[in-house]
N, C-alpha and C positions, 0 to 999 in steps of 0.2 A: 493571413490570420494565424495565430499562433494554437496552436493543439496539446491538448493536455491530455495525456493517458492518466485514469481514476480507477483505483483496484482495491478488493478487499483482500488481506490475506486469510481469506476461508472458502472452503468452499461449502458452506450453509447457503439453502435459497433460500433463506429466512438470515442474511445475514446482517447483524447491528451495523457491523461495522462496512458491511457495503452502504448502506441506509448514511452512516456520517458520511460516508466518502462523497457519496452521490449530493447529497445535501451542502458538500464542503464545496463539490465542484459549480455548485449555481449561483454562488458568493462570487466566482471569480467571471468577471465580464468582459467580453469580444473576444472571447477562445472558442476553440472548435473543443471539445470534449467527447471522447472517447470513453464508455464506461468498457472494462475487461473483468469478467468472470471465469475463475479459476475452473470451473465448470466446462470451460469451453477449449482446454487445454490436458488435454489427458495425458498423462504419465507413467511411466512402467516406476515402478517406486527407484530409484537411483542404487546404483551397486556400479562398481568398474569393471565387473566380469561381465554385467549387461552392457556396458559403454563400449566395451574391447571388440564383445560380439555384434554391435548393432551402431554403435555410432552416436552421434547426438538427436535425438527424438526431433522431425519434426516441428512440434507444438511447442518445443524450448526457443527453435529457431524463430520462429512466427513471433514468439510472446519479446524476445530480444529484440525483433525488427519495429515492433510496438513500442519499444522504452529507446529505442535509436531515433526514429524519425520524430520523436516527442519536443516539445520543447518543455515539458515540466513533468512531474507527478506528485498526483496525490494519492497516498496510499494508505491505510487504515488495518494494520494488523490485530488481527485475531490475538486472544490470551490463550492456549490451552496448558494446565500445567503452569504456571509461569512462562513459558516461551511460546515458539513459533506453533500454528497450527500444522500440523503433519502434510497439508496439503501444500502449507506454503513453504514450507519447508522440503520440500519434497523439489516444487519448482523452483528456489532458490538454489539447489544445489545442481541442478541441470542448466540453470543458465548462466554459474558460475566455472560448470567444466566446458562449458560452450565459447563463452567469455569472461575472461576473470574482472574487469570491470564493468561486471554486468551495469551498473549505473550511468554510463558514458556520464559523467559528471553534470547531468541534465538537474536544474533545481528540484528542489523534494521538500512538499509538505509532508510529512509525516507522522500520523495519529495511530490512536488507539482507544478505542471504549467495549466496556463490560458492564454485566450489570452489577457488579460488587463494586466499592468504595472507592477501590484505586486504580480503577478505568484505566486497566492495562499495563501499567508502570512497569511491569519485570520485561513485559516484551517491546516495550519502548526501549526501554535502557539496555537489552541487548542487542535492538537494531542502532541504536545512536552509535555507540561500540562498533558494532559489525561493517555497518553498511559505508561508513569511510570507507574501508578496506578495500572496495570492490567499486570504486569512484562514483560515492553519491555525495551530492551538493544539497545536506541537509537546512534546508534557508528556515525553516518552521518545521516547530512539532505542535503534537495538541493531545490531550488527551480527555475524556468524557465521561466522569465515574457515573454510574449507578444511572446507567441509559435510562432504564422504563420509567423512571423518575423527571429525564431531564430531557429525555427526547420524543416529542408524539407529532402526528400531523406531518412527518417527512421535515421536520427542523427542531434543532432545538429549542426549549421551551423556558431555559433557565436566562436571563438575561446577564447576569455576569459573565456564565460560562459562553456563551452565544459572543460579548463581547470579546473576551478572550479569543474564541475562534476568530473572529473579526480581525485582528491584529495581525496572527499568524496567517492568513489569507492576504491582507495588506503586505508582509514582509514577502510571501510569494509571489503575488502578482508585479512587485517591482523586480523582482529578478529575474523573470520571463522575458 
């Protein structure tokens, strides 16, 4: 059976975009699913005077060994600012000095929702950008404006957008 690691990049327990993640991963059928929260990965905040003195953290190691033995991901980044949440960013940058490919080219849905209008677009389009770089196999993206409108009940509620999901779920699941 094929396994799919499912992540949000936040570490909110209240987080939306763990919530689409979780919800994206029930669309996709006869995989093993793995949800990872950033919560369960603690990090010294990234510096190279801390690398030089201490090495690669543990919980980088772990969270790599998680996105290697995968055969997909689905991942749901945070907005903060425009860009990456500080958390995931934080562990993005420890598991690119650990492995510069941190993606081993494993397929990747990847989304983003908020509750404002443009469900995340600045930090989609700096992961679609970025995440080539460090060998990800972006097969689908999605994104979910204006969540508490569009998402209740642990699914989405809007039918276009639902459909839209649907497609991008369809283009992942054949690349598994």
């Amino acid at each position: 059976m094929k396994k799919i690691i499912v992540f949000a990049g936040s570490n909110s327990k209240n987080s939306i975009n763990k919530q689409l993640a979780i919800y994206t991963s029930t669309l996709v059928e006869n995989v093993e699913v793995i949800v990872l929260d950033l919560n369960d990965f603690d990090l010294h905040v990234y510096g190279i005077d801390y690398e030089i003195e201490n090495g690669i953290p543990d919980n980088a190691i772990k969270f790599l060994e998680y996105i290697k033995s995968s055969d997909g991901l689905i991942i749901s980044l945070a907005e903060h600012n425009g860009a990456y949440s500080s958390a995931f960013k934080n562990l993005f940058d420890w598991l690119s000095r650990a492995q510069q490919k941190t993606f081993f080219g494993k397929p990747m849905l990847l989304m983003a929702t908020s509750p404002g209008a443009r469900g995340g677009q600045s930090v989609l389009g700096m992961a679609m950008d970025r995440f080539p770089r460090h060998d990800a196999n972006i097969v689908g993206k999605f994104s979910l404006p204006s969540f508490n409108d569009n998402f209740s009940e642990g699914k989405i509620n809007n039918k276009v957008l639902n459909d839209q999901l649907l497609e991008e779920v369809q283009q992942f699941k054949e690349s598994l």
